[in-house]
C-alpha positions in Angstrom: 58.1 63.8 144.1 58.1 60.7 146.1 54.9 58.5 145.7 55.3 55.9 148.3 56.1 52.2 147.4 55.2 51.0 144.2 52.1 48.3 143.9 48.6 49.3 145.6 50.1 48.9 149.1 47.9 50.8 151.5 45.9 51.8 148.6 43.1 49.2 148.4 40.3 52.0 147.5 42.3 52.9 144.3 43.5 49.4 143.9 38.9 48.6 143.6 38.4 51.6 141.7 41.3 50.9 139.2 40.2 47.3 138.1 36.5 48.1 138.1 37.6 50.9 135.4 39.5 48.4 133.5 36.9 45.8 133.4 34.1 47.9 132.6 35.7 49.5 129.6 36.8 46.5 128.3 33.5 44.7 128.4 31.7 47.7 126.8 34.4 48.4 124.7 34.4 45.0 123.7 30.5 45.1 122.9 31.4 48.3 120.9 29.2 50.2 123.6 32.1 52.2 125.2 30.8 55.9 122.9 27.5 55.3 124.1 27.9 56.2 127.7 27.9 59.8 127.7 25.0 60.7 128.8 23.1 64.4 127.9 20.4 66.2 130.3 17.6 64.7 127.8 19.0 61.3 128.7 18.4 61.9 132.5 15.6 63.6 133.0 13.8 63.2 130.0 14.3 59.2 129.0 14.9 58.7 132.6 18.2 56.6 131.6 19.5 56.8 135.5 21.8 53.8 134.6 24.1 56.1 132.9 24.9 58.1 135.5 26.6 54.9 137.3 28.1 53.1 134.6 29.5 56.4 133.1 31.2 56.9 136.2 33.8 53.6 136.0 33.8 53.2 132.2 36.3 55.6 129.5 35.1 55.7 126.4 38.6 54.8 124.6 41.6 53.5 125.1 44.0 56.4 125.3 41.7 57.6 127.9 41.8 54.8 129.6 45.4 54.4 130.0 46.0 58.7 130.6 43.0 58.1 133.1 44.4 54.8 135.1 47.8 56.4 134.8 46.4 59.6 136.8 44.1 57.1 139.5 47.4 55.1 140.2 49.6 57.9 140.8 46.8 59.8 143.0 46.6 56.4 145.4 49.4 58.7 147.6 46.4 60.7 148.8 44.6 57.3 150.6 48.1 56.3 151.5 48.2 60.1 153.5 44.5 60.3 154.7 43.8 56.7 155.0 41.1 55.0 153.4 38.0 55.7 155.5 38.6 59.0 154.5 39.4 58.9 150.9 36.6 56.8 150.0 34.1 59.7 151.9 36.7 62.1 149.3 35.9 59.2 146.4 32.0 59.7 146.9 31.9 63.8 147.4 34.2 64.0 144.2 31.5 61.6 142.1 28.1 63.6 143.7 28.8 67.4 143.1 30.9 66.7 139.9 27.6 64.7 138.9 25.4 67.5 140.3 27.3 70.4 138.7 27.7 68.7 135.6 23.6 68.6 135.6 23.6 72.2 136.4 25.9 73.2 133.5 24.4 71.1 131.0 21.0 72.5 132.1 23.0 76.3 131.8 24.6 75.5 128.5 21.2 73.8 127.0 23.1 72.4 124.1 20.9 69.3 123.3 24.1 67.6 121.2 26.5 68.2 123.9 26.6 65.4 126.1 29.1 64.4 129.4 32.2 61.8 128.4 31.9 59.0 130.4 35.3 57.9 132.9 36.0 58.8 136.6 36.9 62.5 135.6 35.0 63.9 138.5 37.6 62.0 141.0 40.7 62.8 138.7 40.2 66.1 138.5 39.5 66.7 141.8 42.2 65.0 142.8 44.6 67.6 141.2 43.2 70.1 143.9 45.8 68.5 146.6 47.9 67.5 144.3 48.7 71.5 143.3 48.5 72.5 147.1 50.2 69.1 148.8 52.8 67.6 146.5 56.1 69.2 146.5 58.5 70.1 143.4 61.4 67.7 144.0 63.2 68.5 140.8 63.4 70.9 138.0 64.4 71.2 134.5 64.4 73.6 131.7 63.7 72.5 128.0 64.4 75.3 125.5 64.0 77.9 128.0 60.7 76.2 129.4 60.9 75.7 133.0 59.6 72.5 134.0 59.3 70.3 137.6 58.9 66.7 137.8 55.3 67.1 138.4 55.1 68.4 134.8 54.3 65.1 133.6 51.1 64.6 135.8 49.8 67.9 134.6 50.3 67.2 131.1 48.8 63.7 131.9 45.6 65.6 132.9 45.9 68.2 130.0 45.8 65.9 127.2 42.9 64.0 129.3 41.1 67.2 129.7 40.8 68.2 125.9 40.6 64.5 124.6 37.2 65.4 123.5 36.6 69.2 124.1 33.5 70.4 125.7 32.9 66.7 126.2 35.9 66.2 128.7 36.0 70.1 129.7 32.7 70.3 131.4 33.1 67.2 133.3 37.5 68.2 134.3 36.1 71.7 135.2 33.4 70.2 137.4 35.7 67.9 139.3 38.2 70.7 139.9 35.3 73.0 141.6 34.7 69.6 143.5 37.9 69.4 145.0 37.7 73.2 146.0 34.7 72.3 147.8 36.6 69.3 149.7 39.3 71.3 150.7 37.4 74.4 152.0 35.8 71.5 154.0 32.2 72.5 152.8 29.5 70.6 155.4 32.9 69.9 157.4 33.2 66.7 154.8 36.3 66.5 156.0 35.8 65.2 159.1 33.2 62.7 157.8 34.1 59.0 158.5 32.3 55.9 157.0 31.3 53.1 159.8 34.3 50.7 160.0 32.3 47.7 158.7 32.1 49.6 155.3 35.5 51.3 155.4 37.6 47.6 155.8 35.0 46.6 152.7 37.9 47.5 150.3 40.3 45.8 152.9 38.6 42.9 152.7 38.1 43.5 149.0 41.9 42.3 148.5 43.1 41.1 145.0 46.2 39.8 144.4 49.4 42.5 144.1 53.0 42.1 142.7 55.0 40.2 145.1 52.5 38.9 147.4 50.3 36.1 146.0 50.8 34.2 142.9 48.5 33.4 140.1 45.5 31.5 140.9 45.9 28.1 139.5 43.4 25.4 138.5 42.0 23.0 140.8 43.1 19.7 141.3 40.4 17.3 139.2 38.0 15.4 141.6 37.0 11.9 140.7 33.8 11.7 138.7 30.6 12.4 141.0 32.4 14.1 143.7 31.6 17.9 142.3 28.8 18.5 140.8 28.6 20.0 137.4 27.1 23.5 138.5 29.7 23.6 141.0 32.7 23.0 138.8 31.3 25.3 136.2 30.8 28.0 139.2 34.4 27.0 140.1 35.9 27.4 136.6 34.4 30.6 135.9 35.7 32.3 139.1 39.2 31.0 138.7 39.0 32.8 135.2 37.6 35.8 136.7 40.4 35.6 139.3 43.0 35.5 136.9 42.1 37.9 134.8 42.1 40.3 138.0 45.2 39.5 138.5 46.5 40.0 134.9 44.7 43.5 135.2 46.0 44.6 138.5 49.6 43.2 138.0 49.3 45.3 134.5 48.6 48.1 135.5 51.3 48.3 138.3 54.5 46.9 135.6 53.3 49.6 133.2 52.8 52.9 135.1 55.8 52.0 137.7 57.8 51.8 134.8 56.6 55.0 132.9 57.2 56.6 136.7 60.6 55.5 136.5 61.1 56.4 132.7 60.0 60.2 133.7 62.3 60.1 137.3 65.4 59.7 135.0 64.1 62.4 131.9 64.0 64.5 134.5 66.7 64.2 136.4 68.8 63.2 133.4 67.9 67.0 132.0 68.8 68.5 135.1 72.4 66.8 134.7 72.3 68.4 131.4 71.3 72.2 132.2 74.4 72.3 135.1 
């Protein structure tokens, strides 16, 4: 099951989509706000609270959600790697619309005023699993106690655990992305040969943080003799070298982590393959 070249090369969608997740939960986790974001069909269209409906989208509500969740985004960048990023950002925003829109539909079916949709990215995940089951290739397999398993066992059990996590909660919204990825690959509308205008497909491009290897740690200014940068300015200056490092502390993260647990679960599998000949 080979993923391509560790890092976000090629991948600067997933790369965006990855740190805005991070930061977002972190900053309303931080504000003890991260429970709050689910959002219920009397919160849309009864309060009006549009908002949610956006923030929900880049924001998990805990942290073993989180990491199961960025763990699934980073290992799904091999799809803009295939189809290029043009066209899995257009994939990006059908996943988001119709899981939104069918979650709307299915809370309005269910009518269970208490239930309300978990907030995180699970329309894209899920949907994501769609070529992931039809694309990727078994490259190796095992058996455990009788239990047949393949080296993709461990993204599947990566989306189980993040599919209950809360229940109906996490179900309706999983469910919904997977019908959304159905929908992409039956190229409904012909989305599939939809292209964004180049000027807003190189945004990501262009959107570049720092990655392992390539750039090192921003660093602090060199100080400027008294009356040469204004206050403002220097404050401005401070706060964005701050922000910049704490993208790079996030990004680098994130790639040390899960190219490590992908290496940890190469050589369980292939270490019980050993075993079973």
């Amino acid at each position: 099951m080979n993923v391509g070249p560790s890092g976000f090369n090629n991948a600067p969608v997933t790369r965006a989509l990855v740190i805005a997740c991070t930061l977002f939960t972190i900053i309303f986790g931080v504000r003890g706000r991260g429970n709050q974001l689910g959002w219920s069909y009397q919160d849309i269209f009864q309060k009006l609270q549009i908002w949610k409906l956006i923030i929900s989208v880049f924001t998990f509500s805990s942290t073993p959600e989180l990491i199961f969740g960025l763990y699934l985004l980073y290992y799904f960048r091999v799809f803009e790697r295939q189809i290029g990023s043009n066209k899995y950002s257009v994939f990006l925003l059908f996943s988001f619309l119709v899981s939104l829109l069918l979650e709307v539909l299915a809370l309005q079916l269910i009518k269970d005023p208490s239930l309300s949709i978990l907030s995180g990215p699970y329309g894209l995940i899920f949907s994501s699993f769609v070529p992931f089951y039809l694309d990727i290739p078994v490259s190796t397999r095992f058996r455990i106690f009788s239990l047949h398993f393949s080296d993709k066992s461990f993204i599947y059990l990566a989306g189980l655990q993040l599919l209950f996590s809360s229940w109906k909660r996490s179900i309706v919204p999983g469910l919904c992305g997977i019908i959304a990825g159905c929908l992409y690959r039956l190229n409904v509308f012909r989305i599939r040969r939809v292209k964004f205008p180049e000027f807003i497909a190189s945004f990501f491009a262009r959107l570049s943080w720092p990655s392992i290897g390539n750039i090192p740690p921003p660093s602090a200014p060199a100080r400027n003799a008294p009356g040469n940068v204004p206050v403002f300015a220097g404050r401005q200056m401070e706060a964005s070298i701050v922000f910049d490092a704490l993208i790079y502390l996030v990004n680098n993260i994130v790639v040390n982590s899960f190219d490590a647990l992908r290496d940890s679960c190469v050589c369980l599998s292939v270490g019980l393959v050993e075993g079973n000949t």
